[in-house]
Backbone as numpy.savetxt, mean C-alpha at the origin, in Angstrom:
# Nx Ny Nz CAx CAy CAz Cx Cy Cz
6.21 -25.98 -8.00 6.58 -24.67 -7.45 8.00 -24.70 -6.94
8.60 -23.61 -7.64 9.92 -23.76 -7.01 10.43 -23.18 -5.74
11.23 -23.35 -4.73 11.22 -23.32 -3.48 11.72 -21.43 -3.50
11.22 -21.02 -2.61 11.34 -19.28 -2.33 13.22 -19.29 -1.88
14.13 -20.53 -1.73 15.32 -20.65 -1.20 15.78 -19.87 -2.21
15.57 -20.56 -4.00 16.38 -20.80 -5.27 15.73 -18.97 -5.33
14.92 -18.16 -5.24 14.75 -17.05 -5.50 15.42 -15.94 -4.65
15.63 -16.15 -3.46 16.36 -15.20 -2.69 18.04 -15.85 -2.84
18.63 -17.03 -3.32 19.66 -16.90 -3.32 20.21 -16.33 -4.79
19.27 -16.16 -5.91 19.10 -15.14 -7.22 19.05 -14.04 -6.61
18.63 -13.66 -5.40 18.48 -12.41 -5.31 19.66 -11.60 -4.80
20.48 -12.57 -4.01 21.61 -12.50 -3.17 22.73 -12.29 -4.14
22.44 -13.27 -5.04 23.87 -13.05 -6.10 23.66 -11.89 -7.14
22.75 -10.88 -7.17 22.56 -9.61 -7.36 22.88 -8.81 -7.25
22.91 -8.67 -5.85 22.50 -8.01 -4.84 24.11 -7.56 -3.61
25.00 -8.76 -4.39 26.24 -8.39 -3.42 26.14 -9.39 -2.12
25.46 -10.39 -2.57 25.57 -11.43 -1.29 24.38 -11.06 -0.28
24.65 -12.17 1.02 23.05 -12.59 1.46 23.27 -10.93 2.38
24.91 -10.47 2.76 24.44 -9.05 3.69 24.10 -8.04 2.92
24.43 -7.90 1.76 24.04 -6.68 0.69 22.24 -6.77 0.57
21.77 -7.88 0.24 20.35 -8.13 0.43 19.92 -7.59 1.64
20.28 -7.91 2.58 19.88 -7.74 3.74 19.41 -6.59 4.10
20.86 -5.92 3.82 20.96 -4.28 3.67 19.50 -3.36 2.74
18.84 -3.64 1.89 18.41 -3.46 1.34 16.98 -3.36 1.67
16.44 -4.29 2.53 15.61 -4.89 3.08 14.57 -4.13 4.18
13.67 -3.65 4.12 12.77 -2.35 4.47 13.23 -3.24 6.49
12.49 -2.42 7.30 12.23 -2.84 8.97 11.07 -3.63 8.73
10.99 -4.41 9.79 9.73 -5.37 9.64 8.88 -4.66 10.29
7.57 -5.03 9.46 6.49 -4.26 9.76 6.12 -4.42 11.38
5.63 -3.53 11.85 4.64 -3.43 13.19 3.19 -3.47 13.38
2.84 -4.33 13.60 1.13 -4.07 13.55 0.51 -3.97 14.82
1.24 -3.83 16.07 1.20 -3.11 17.35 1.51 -1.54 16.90
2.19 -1.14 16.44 2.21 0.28 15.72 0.76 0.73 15.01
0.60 0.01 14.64 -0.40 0.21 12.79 -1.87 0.09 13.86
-2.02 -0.78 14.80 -2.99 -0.67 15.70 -3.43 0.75 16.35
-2.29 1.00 16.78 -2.73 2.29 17.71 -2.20 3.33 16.91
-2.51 3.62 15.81 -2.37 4.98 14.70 -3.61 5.35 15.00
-3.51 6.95 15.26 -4.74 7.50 15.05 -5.17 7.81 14.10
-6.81 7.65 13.93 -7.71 7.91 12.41 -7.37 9.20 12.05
-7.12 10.32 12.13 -6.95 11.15 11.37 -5.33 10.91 10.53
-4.45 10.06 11.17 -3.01 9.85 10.66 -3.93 8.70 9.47
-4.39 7.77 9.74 -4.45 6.60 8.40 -5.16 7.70 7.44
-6.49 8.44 7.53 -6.68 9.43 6.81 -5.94 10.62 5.74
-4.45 11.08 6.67 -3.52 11.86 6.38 -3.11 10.83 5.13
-2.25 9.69 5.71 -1.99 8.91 4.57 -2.52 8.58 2.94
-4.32 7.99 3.39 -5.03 7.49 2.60 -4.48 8.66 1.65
-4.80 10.33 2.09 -5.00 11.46 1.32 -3.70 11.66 0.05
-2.29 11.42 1.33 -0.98 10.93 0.60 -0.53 10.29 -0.39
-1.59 9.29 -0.54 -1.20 7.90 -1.72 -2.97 8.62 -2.69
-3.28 9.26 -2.53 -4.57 9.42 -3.70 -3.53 10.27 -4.58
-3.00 11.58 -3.70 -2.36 12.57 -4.10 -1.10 11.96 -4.95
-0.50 10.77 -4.93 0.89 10.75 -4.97 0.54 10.25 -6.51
-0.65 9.60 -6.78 -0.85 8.80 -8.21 -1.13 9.99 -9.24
-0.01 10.13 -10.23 -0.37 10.78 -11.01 0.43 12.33 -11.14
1.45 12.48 -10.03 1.48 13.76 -9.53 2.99 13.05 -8.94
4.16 14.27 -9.15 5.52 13.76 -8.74 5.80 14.08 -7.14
6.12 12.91 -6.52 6.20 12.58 -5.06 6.50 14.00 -4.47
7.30 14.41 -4.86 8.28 15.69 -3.90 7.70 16.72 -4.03
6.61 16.83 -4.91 5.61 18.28 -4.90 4.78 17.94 -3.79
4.26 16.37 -4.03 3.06 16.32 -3.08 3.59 16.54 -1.46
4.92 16.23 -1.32 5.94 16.05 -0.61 5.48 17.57 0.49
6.28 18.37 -0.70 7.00 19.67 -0.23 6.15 20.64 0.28
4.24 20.23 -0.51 3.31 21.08 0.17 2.42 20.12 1.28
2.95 18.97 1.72 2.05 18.38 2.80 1.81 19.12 4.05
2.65 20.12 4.58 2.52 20.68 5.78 1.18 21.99 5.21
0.87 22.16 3.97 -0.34 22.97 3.34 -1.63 21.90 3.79
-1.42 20.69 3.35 -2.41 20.03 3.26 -3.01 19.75 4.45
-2.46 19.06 5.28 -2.31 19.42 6.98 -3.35 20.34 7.45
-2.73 21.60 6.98 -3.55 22.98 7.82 -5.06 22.71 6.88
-4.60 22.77 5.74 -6.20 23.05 5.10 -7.27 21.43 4.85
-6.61 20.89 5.32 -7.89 19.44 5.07 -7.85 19.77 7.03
-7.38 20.77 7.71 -8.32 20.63 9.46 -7.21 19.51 10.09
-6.32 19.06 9.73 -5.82 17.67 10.02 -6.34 16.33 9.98
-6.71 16.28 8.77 -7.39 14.90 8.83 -8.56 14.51 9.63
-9.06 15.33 10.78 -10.05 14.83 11.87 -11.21 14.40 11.01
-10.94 13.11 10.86 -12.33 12.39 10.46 -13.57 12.92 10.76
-13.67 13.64 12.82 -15.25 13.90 12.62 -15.21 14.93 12.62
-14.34 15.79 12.47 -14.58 17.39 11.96 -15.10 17.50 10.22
-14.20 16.71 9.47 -14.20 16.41 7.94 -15.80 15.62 7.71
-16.09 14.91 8.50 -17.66 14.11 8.11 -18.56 15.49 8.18
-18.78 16.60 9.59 -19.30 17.08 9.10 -19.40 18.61 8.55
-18.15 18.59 8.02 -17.88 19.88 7.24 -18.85 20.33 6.17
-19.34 21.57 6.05 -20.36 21.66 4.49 -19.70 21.61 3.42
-20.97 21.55 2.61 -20.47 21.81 0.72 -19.46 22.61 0.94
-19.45 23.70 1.53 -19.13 24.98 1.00 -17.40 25.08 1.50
-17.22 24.33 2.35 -15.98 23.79 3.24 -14.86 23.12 2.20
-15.98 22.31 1.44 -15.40 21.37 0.34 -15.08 22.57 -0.65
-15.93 22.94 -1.40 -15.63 24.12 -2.97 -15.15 25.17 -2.53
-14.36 25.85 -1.16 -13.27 26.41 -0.87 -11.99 25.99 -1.50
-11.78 24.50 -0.44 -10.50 23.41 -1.04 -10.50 23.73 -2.50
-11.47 23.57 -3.57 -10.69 23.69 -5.19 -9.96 24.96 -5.30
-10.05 25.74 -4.55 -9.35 27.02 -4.90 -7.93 27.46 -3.53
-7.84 26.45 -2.97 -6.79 26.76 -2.31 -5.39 26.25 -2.60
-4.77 27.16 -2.40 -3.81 27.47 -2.86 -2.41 25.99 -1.96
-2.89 25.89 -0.86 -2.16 24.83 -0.07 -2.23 23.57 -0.90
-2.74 23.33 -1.53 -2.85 21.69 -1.91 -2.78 21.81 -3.01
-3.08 20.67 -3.70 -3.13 20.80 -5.05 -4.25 20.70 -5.66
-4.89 21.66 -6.54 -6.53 21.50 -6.59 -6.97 21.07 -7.75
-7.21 19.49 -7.41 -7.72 18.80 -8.13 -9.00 18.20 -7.85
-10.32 18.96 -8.05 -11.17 18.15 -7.28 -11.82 17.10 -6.76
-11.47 16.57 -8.09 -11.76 14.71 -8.03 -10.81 14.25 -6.70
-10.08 13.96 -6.38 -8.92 14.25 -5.23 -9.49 15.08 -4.27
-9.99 15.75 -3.91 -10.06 16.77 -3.23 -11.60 16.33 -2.57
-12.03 15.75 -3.44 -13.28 15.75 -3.00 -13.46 13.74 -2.36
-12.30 13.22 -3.08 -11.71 11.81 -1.98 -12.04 11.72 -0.64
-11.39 12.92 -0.27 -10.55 12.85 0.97 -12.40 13.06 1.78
-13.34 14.23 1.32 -14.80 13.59 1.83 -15.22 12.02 2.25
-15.05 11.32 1.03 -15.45 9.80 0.54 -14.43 9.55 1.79
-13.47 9.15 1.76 -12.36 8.33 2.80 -12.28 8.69 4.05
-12.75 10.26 4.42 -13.22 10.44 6.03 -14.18 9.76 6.52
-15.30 9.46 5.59 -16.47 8.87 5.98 -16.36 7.29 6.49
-15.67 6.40 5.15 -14.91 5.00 5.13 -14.14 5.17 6.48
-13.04 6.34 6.84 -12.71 5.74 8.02 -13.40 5.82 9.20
-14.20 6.68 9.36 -15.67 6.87 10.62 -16.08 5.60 10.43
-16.42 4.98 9.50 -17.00 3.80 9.40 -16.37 2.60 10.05
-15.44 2.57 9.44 -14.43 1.40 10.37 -13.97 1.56 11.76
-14.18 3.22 12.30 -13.83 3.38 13.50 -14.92 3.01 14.28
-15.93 3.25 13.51 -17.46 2.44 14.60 -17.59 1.56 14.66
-17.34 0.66 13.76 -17.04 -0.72 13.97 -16.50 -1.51 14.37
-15.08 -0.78 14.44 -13.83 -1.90 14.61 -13.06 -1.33 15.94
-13.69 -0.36 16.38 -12.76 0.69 17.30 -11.63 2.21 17.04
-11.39 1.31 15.88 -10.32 2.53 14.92 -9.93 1.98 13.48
-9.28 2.89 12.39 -9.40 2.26 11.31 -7.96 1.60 11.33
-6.94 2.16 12.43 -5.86 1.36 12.49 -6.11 0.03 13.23
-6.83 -0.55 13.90 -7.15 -2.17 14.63 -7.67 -2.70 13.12
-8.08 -2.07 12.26 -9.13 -2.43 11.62 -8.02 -3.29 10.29
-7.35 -2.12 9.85 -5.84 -2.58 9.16 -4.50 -3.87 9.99
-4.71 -3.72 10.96 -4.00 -4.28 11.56 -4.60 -5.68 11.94
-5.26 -5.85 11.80 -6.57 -7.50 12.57 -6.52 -8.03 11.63
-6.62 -7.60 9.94 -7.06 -8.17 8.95 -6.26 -9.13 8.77
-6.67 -10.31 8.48 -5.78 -11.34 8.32 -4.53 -11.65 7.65
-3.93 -11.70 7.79 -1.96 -11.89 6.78 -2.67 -12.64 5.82
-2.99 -13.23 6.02 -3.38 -14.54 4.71 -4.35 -14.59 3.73
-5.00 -13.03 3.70 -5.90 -12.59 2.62 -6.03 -10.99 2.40
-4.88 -10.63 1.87 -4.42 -9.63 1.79 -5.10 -8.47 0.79
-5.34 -10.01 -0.46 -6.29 -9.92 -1.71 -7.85 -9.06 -1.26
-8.01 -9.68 -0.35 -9.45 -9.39 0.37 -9.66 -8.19 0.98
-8.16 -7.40 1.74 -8.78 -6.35 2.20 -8.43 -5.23 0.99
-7.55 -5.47 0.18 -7.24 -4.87 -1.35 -8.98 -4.44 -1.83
-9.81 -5.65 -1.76 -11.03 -5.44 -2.46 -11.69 -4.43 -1.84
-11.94 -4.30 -0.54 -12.53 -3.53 0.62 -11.95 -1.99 0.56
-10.70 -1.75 0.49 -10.08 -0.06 -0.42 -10.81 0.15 -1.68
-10.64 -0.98 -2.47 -11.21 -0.72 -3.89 -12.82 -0.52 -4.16
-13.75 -1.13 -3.02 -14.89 -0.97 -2.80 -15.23 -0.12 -2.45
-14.85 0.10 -1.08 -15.75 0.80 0.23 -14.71 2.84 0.50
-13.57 2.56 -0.24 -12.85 3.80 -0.22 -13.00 4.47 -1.16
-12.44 5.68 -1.28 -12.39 6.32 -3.13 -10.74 6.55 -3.11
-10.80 6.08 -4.47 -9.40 5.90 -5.29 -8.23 5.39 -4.68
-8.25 4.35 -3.51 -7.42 3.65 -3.08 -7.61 2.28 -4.06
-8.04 2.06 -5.29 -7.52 0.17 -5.72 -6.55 0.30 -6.22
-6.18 -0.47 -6.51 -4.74 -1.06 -7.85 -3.50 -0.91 -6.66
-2.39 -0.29 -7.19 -1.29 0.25 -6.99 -1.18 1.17 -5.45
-2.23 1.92 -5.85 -2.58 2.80 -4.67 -3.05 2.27 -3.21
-3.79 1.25 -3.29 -4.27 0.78 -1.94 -2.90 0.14 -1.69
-2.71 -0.58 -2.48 -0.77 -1.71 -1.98 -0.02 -0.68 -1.23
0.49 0.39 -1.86 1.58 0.98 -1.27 1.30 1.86 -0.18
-0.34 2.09 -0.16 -0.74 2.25 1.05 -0.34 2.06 2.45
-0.53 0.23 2.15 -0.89 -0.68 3.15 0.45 -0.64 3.75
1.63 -1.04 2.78 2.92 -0.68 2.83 3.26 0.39 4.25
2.96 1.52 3.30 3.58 2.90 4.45 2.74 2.79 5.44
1.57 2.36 5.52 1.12 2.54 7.09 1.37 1.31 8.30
2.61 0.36 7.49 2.72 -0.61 8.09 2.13 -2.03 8.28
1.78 -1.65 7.02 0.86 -3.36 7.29 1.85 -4.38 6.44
2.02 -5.49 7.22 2.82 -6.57 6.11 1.79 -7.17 5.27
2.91 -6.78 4.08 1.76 -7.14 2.97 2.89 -7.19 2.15
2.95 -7.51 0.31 3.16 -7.65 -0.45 2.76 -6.57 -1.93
3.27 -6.09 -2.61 2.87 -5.26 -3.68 3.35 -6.30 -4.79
2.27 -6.35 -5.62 1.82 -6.92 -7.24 2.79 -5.80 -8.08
3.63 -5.57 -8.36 4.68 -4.92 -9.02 5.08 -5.74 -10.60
5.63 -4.78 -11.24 6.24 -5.08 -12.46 6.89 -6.48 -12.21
7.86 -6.22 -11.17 9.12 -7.20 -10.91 8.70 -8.36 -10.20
7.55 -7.69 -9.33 7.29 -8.75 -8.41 6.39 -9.76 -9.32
5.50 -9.40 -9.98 4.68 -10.03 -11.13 5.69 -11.33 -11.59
6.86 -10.42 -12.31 7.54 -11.57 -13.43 8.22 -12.56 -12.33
8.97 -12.04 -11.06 8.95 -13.29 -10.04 8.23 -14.33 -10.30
6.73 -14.29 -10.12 6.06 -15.44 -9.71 5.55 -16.04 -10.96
5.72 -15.25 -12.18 5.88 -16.14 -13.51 6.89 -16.95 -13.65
8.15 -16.19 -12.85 9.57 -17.53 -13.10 9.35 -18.55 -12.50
8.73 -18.38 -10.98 8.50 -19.48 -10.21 7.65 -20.34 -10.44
7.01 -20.32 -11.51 6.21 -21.14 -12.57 4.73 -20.91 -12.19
4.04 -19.43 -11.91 2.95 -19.36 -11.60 2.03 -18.79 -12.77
1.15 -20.00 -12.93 0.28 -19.55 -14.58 -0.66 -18.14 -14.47
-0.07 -16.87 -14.13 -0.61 -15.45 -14.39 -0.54 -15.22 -15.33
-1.83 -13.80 -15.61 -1.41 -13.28 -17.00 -0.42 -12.37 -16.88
0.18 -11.84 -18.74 0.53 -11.32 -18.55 0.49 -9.72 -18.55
-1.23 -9.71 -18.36 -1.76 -7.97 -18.09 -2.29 -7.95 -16.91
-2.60 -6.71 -16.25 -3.07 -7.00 -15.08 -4.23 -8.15 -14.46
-3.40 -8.38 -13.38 -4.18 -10.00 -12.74 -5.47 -9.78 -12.51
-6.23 -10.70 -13.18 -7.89 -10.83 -12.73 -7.93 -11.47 -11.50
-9.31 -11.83 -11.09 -10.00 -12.37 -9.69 -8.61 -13.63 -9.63
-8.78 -14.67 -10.67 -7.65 -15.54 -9.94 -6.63 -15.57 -10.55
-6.06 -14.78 -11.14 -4.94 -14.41 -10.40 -4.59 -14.27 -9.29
-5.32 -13.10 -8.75 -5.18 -12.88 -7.58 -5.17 -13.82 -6.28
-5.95 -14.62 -6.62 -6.07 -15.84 -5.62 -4.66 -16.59 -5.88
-4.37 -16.77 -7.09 -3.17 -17.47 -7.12 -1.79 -16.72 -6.27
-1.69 -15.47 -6.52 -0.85 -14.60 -5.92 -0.58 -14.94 -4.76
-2.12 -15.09 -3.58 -1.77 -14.65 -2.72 -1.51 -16.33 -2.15
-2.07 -17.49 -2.74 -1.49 -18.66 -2.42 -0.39 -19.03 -2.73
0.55 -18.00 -3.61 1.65 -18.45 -3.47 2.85 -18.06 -2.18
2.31 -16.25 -1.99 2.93 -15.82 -0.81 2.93 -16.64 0.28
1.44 -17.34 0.58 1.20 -17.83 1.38 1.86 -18.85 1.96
1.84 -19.52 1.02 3.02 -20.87 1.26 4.32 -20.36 1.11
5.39 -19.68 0.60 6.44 -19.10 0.67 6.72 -18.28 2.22
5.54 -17.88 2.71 5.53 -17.42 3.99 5.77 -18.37 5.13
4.54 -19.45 4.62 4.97 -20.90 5.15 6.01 -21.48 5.32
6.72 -21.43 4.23 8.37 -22.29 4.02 9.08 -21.51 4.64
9.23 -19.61 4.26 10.44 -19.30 4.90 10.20 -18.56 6.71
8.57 -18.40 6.86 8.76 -17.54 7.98 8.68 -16.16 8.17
9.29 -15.68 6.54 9.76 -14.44 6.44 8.14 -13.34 6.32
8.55 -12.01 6.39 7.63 -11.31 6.25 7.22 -11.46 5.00
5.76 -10.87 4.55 5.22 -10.89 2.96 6.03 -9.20 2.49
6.40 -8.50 3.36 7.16 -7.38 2.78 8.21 -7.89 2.16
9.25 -8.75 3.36 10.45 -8.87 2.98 10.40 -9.88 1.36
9.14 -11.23 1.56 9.60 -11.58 0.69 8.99 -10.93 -0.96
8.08 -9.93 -0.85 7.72 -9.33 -2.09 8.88 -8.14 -2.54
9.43 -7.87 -1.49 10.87 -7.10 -1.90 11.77 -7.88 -2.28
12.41 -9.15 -1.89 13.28 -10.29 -2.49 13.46 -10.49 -3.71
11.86 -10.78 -3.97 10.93 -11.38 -5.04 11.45 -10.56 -6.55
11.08 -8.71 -5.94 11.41 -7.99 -7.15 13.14 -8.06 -7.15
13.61 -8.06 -6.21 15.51 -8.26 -6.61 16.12 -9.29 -7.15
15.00 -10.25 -7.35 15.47 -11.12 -8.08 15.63 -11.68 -9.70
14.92 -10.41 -9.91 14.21 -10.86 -11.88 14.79 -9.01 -11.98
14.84 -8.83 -13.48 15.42 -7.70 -13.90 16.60 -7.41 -14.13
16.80 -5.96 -14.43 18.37 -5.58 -14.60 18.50 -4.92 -13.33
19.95 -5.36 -13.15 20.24 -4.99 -11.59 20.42 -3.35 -11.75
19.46 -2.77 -10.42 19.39 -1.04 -10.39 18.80 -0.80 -11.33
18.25 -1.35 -12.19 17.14 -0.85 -12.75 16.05 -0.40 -12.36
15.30 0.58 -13.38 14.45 1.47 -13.11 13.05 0.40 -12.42
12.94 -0.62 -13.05 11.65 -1.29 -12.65 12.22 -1.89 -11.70
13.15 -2.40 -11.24 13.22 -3.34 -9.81 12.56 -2.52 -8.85
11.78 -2.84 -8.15 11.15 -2.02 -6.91 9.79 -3.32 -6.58
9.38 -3.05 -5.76 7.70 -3.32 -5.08 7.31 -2.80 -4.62
C-alpha cells in the first residue's frame, strides 16, 4: 500500500501547490453540530438528497421553500401521523415536485427517523455516535432501514449533514485502484467495500486527517485537472 503522503503530494502538484489544495478543501466536519440537529432538519435533508437524484439541483433548489410549507416542515411526528389522504394531496401539489415514488419517501423516512429518535434520543446523536471506522455499516442501515437513501444518495447525504465520512466516487474509486487496491472495476460489492473502508482507515491512521478531507484529496489526485469527474 502506498503511503496517503505520495497521493496528496499528486494532489498538490495539481492543484497549484500544498495552499491551492488547501484552498479547495471543504471545513472540517462537526459532529457536536450533527448531534444537536433537529429531526425534522435531518428529515428536511434526507427529503433533499431523494429529490436531488435524478432531478437538476437548482430546481430542487429554487422550490425548497415550497417543500418546507407543504411536507408541514419536516415534523417527523406530525408526518408519522398524517392520513392517506394528506399523502395523495402531495401528488398534486404544485410546491414540490410530484413524483410519487419520492413523495411518498419522505412517509418511509419520517417513520426511520421517529425510529432512531426513540432509540437513540435523536436521529442527529444517532448519525453522529456512529462509529468513524465503519462508515460502510451505517451506509447499509440508509440502504436498509430508509427509502431511497443507498448508493450515492446516502454518501452525500452523510456529507451535507456533516458527518465525516468519505464518498465512493468516480475519482475517488480510481484513487484507491492507483494505490494498489484490488477493487472492481463496476460498482463495489460487500468486499469491496470492506476493503474501502480499511483502506481509509489506515490512511486516517497515518495522516490524522479527516475521511472528508482525505476522500476529497483522493479525487484531486487521479483525472484531468477541472474536470468534469474530479469531485467526491
Amino acid at each position: 500500500m502506498g503511503r496517503f503522503a505520495e497521493i496528496q503530494e499528486r494532489a498538490e502538484k495539481r492543484k497549484g501547490g500544498a495552499d491551492g489544495l488547501k484552498a479547495l478543501l471543504p471545513k472540517l466536519p462537526d459532529h457536536d453540530v450533527l448531534r444537536a440537529l433537529s429531526d425534522d432538519r435531518i428529515l428536511s435533508e434526507m427529503t433533499r438528497y431523494v429529490f436531488y437524484a435524478g432531478f437538476v439541483r437548482n430546481v430542487i433548489d429554487s422550490k425548497w421553500p415550497g417543500f418546507e410549507a407543504a411536507f408541514s416542515g419536516f415534523d417527523p411526528a406530525f408526518l408519522n401521523l398524517a392520513p392517506d389522504d394528506y399523502w395523495h394531496d402531495l401528488t398534486s401539489d404544485t410546491r414540490v415536485i410530484r413524483n410519487g415514488a419520492k413523495i411518498m419517501s419522505v412517509r418511509a423516512n419520517a417513520q426511520f427517523v421517529r425510529r432512531l429518535a426513540d432509540e437513540h434520543g435523536s436521529a442527529g446523536r444517532f448519525f453522529a455516535d456512529w462509529p468513524l471506522e465503519d462508515q460502510i455499516g451505517l451506509l447499509a442501515v440508509l440502504d436498509k432501514q430508509a427509502n431511497r437513501l443507498g448508493g450515492m444518495t446516502g454518501q452525500y447525504l452523510l456529507r451535507a449533514l456533516g458527518r465525516d465520512g468519505f464518498v465512493m466516487s468516480h475519482d475517488v474509486l480510481a484513487c484507491l485502484r492507483l494505490s494498489g487496491l484490488p477493487i472492481s472495476e463496476s460498482k463495489p460489492g460487500k468486499k469491496d467495500l470492506r476493503l474501502i473502508q480499511e483502506r481509509f482507515n489506515a490512511w486516517h491512521a497515518e495522516t490524522g486527517l479527516p475521511f472528508t478531507h482525505l476522500s476529497r484529496i483522493c479525487a484531486f489526485s487521479v483525472g484531468m485537472p477541472g474536470g468534469e469527474d474530479e469531485a467526491d
